[in-house]
N, C-alpha and C positions, 0 to 999 in steps of 0.2 A: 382926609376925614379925621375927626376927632375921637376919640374914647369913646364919647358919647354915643358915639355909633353903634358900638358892638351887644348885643343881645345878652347878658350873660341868662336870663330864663330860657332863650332859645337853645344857648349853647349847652347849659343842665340839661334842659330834656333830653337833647339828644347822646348827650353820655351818656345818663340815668338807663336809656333805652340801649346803648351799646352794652355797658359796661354789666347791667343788668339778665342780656342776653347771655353774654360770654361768659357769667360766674353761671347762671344757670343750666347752660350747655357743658360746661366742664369741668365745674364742681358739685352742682346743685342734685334736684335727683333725677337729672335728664343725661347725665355725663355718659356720653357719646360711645367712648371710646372703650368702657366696659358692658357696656349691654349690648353691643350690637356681635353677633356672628357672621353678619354678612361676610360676600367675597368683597377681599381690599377693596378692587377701583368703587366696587358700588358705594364704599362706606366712605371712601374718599371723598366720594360726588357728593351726600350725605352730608357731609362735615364742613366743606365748601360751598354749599346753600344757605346751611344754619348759620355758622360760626361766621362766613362773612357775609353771607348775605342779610345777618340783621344791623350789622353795622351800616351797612346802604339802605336799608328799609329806617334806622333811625333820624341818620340825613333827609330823608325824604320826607318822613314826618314830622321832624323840625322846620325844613321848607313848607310843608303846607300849612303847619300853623302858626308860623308867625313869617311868612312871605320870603324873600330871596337872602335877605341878612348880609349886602353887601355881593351876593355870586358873581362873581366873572368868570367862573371855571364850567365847562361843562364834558361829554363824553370825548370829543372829539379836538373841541381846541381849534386853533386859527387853524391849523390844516390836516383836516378828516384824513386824506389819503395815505398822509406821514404818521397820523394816529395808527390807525389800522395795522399800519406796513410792522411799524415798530409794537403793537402787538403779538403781531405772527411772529413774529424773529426767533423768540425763544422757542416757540412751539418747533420752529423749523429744525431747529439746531440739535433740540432732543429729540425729534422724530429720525432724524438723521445718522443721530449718534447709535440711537435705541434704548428701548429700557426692559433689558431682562428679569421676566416676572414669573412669579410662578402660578398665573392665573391663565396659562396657555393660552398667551394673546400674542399677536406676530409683532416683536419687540420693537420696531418703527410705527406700527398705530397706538402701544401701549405708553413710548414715548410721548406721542402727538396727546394723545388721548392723557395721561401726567399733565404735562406743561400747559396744555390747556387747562385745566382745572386749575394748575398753579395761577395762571394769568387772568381766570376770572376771579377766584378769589381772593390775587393782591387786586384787582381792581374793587371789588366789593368796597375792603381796606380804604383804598385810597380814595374812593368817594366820600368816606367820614373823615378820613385825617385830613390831607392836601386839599379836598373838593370842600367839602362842607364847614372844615373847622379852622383851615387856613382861609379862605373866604371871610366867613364870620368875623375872623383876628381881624382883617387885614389892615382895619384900622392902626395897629399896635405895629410899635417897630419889627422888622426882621427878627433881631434877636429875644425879643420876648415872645412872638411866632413858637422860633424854633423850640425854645425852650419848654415852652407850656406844652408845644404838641407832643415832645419827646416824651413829655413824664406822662403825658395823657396815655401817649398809647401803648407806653413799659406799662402803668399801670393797670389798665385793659385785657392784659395779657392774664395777671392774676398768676404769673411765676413762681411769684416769693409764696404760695400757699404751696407746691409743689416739695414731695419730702425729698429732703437733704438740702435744699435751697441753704445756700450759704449766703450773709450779706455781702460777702466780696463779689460774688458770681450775680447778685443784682445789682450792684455800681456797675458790674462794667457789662451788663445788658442796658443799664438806664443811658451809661453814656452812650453806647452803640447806636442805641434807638434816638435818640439825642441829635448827635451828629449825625446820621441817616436823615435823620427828618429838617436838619438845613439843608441838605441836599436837594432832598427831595420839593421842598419848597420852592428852591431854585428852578429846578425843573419845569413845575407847574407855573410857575412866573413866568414864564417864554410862552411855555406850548400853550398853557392855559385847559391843558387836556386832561383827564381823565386819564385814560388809556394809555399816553406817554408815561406817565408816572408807573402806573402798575405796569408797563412794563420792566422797567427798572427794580421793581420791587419785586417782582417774579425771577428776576435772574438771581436778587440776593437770596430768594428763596429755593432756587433750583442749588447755588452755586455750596451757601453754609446750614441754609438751618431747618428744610424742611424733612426732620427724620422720620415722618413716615416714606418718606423717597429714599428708597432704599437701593442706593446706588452706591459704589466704591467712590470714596472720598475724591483723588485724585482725576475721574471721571467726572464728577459732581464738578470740581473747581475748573476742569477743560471746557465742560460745555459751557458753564454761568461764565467764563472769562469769552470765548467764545461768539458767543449772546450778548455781552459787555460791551467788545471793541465795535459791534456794528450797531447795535443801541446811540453810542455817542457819537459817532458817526452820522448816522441819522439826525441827533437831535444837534448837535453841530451846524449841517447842513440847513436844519429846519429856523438855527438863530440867525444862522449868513442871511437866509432868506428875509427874514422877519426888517432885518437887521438896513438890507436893500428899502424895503419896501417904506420903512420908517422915513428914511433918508429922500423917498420920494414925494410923501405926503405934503401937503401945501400946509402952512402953520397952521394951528388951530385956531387962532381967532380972526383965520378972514373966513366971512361963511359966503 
């Protein structure tokens, strides 16, 4: 496909409506995380509907008004059951471990009941980055993908407004998020899924940066590595396959 292809009004709106959410949710005069008294998990739940659930409500509303924009990704991907599977994985591995809280919950449903929130709201996530705005590029080489989606979603974040923000400590968030986001591009170029991706992205969140998970460091990095090696494992398994099935197809232009 050509340049020509890519929406750039489709693609505004749908930032405008991400990027617009998340400064209103966390800085604006709806910021979350100082008005609420709730107990944690409920404000957690809370925070994981809003904060990513309007970035997949923006996707959605980009799709409906100005149609598919290129989509070949969707929740599931060429195979629903290896979706799923590699959804649960984290969830399995924290429920497993446990997550001692002080909200006197039995620390393997408080685990399950974490990860799971983690893994719907990187999925949220991953339906505007990887689903909706990787789609949209795809016309655009790999490298300009990766590139614009990193800065999109460092930017998104709304860090550098954060006191004490230092410009060093957003270079090396912007490259983080950066390099994450070829990765992750990758990913979604095989499975074509949704949910393979956020899974991936719920481990990087279980493993370094989701500090309201308030878990000891070293435990943090056993379960996300944990979670990791049967993740790619999985999606490995899911390319061999893909990989078969290619090699079987009859060429494309005999119909």
């Amino acid at each position: 496909g050509s340049m020509k292809n890519i929406n750039i009004i489709g693609l505004l709106v749908f930032y405008s409506l991400a990027a617009g959410a998340q400064f209103g949710l966390r800085h604006g005069g709806l910021d979350f995380y100082d008005h609420m008294d709730w107990p944690f998990l409920q404000m957690f739940a809370v925070a994981v509907l809003f904060l990513g659930g309007s970035i997949a409500v923006a996707a959605f509303v980009s799709w409906i008004i100005f149609g598919p924009q290129n989509r070949t990704s969707s929740l599931f991907g060429t195979k629903p059951l290896l979706a799923v599977l590699m959804a649960i994985v984290p969830i399995i591995v924290v429920a497993v471990f446990g997550y001692e809280n002080d909200f006197e919950m039995n620390p393997h449903l408080a685990g399950a009941a974490m990860a799971g929130l983690l893994v719907l709201y990187a999925l949220c996530e991953e339906i505007g980055w990887r689903g909706y705005m990787n789609d949209a590029l795809s016309p655009a080489p790999y490298i300009v993908r990766g590139l614009l989606i990193g800065a999109a979603w460092w930017a998104w974040h709304f860090w550098f407004l954060d006191e004490g923000s230092t410009m060093q400590e957003q270079i090396q968030l912007l490259a983080i998020l950066t390099a994450t986001s070829f990765l992750f591009i990758s990913i979604i170029g095989m499975s074509r899924s949704w949910l393979s991706v956020a899974a991936f992205h719920s481990v990087a969140n279980i493993g370094m940066l989701a500090g309201a998970f308030d878990v000891p460091t070293n435990k943090r990095l056993l379960m996300g590595g944990i979670a990791l090696v049967i993740l790619i494992a999985i999606h490995s398994f899911w390319q061999h396959g893909d990989k078969k099935a290619a090699n079987c197809r009859p060429p494309a232009n005999i119909k």
